[in-house]
N, C-alpha and C positions, 0 to 999 in steps of 0.2 A: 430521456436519460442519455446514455453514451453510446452514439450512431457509429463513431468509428472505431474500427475493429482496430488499429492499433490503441486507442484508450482502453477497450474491452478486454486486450491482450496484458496492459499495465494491470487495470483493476483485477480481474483474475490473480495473476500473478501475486500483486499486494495482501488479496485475501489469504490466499493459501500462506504466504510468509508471516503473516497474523496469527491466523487460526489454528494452524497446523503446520509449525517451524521444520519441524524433526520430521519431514513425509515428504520438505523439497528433492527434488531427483535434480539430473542434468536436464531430461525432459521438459522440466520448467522453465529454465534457463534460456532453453531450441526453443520453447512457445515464444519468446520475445525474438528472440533473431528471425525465429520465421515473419514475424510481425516487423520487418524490416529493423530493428534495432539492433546498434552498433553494440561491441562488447563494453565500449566505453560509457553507453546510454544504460546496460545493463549494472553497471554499478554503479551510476547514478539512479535508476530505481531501485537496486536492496538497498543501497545509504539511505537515501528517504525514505524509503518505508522503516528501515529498520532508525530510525531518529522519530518519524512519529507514532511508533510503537512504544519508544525510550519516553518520549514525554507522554504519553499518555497514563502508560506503567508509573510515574514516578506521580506523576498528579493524581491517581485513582488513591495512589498509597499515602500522601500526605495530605489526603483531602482536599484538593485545590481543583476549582472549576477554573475548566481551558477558556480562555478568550474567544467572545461570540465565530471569530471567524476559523477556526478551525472547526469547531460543529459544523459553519454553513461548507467547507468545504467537505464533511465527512457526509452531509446529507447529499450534496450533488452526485456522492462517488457513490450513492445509493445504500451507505452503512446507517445507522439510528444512531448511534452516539460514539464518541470520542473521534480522535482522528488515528483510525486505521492504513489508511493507504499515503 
């Protein structure tokens, strides 16, 4: 799976901005800085996350199955289905 702790610090982060929008703190935010990430790197990871939550969101509700390679990326990031992170 994901050996480095700054991936572990994205993935983390994406979950929570997923699963639990409304319970990000500033603290999550200091988890990626602590994680060496730039504030400009940090909104480069909410935008992507929050864009493949957008298209997931929107394909769940019009019934459309995502293109194989977004699965193969949501299995690498260790989710089961759609693209979370």
């Amino acid at each position: 799976m994901l050996s480095d702790p700054s991936d572990r610090a994205i993935v983390r982060f994406g979950e929570k901005m997923t699963l639990t929008p409304a319970q990000m703190t500033d603290a999550d935010v200091q988890s990626l800085r602590d994680a060496w990430f730039s504030d400009e790197n940090v909104l480069e990871i909410v935008a992507i996350t929050a864009l493949f939550n957008y298209v997931a969101r929107v394909a769940d509700a019009l019934g459309i199955e995502l293109e194989e390679h977004y699965s193969d990326w949501s299995q690498f990031l260790g989710f089961e289905r759609g693209p979370t992170v």
